[in-house]
C-alpha positions as CSV (number, residue, x, y, z in Angstrom):
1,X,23.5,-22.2,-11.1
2,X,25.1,-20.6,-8.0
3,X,26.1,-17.6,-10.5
4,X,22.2,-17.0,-11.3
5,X,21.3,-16.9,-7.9
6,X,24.0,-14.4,-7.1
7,X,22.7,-12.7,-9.6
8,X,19.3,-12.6,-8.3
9,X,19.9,-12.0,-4.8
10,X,21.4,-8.1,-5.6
11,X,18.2,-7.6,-7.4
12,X,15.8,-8.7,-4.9
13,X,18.4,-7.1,-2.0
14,X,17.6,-3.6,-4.2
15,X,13.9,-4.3,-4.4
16,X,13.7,-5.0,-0.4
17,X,15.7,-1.2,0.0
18,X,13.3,0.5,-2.5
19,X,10.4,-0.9,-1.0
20,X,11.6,0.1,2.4
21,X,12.4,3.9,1.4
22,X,9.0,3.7,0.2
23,X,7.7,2.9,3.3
24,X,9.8,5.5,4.9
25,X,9.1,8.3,2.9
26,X,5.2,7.2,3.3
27,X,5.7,7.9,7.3
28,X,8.0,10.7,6.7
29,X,5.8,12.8,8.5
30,X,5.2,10.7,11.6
31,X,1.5,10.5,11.0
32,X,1.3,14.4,11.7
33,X,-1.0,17.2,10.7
34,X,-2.0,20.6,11.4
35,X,-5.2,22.5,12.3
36,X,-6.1,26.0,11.5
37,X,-9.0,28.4,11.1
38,X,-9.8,31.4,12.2
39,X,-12.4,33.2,15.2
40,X,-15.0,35.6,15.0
41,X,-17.3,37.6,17.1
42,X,-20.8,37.2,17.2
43,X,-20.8,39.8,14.6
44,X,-18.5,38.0,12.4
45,X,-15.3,40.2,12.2
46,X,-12.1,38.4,12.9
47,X,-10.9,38.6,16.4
48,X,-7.2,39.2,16.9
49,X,-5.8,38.3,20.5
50,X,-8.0,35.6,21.2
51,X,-6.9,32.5,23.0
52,X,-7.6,29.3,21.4
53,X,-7.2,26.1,23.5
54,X,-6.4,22.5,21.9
55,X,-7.2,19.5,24.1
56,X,-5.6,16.5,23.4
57,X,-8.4,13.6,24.2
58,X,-6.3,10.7,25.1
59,X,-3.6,12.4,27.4
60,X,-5.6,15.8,28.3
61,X,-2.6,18.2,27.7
62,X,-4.0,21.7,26.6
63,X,-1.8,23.7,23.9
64,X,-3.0,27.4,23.4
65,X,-2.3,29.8,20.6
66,X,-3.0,33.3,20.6
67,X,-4.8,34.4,17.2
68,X,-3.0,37.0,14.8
69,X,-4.4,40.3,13.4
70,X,-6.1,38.7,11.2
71,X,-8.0,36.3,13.8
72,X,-6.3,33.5,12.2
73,X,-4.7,30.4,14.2
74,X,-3.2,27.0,13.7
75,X,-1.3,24.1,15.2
76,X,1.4,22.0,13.9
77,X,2.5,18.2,14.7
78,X,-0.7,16.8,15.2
79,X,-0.9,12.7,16.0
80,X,-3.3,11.7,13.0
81,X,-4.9,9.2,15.2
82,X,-5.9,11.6,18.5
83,X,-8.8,13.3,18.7
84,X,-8.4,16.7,19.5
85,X,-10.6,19.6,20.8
86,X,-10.4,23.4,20.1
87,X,-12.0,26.1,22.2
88,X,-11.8,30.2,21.4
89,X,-11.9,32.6,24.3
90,X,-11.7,36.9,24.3
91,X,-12.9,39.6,26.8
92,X,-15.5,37.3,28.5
93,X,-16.4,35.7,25.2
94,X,-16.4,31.8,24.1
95,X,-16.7,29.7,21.2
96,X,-18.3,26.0,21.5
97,X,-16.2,23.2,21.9
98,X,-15.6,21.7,18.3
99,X,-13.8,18.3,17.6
100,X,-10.6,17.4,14.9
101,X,-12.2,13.7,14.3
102,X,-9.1,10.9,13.8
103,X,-12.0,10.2,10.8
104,X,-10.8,13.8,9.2
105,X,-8.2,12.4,6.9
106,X,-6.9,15.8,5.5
107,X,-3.8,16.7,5.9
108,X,-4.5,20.5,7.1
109,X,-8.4,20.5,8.1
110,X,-9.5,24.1,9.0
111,X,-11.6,25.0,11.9
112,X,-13.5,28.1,12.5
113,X,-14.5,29.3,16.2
114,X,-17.5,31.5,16.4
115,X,-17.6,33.6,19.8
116,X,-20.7,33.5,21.5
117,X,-21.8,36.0,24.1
């Protein structure tokens, strides 16, 4: 009998680690995600240079990013569960405020800023 449970307890010892690297592979990524998108003018074109401000909601900190050629930006390492707001500005211009929901589940959601004059 005490040779059975020996026997058993390596198995369920191996089961435990599995289930555990499981678990850890499942939060490999901390619980991050990235946003991107691109801004345009009024007019539509792509708008290179622009600044594009994310707000954290819950501590307030402000990350910019300054859009490429193409108008295109995005940010990396993003809490899943925060809330975040982006904001495009260029030459006088602004977009509206728009919101990364925590209820936006996808891994990389893409948001597009509209400038407004």
């Amino acid at each position: 009998m005490a040779l059975r449970a020996a026997c058993i307890a390596p198995a369920c010892a191996l089961t435990i680690l599995f289930c555990a690297s499981l678990g850890a592979q499942k939060n490999d990524d901390g619980g991050t995600r990235t946003v991107e998108g691109m801004v345009t003018s009024a007019a539509n074109q792509p708008v290179p240079d622009a600044v594009v401000q994310l707000k954290n909601s819950k501590t307030l900190q402000i990350r910019s990013f300054i859009t490429q050629a193409d108008g295109s930006y995005h940010f990396a390492g993003l809490s899943s569960d925060v809330e975040y707001q982006l904001k495009a500005d260029h030459a006088g211009a602004s977009s509206s405020w728009k919101t990364l929901s925590v209820f936006n589940s996808k891994k990389t959601p893409v948001i597009n800023l509209k400038l407004n004059r």
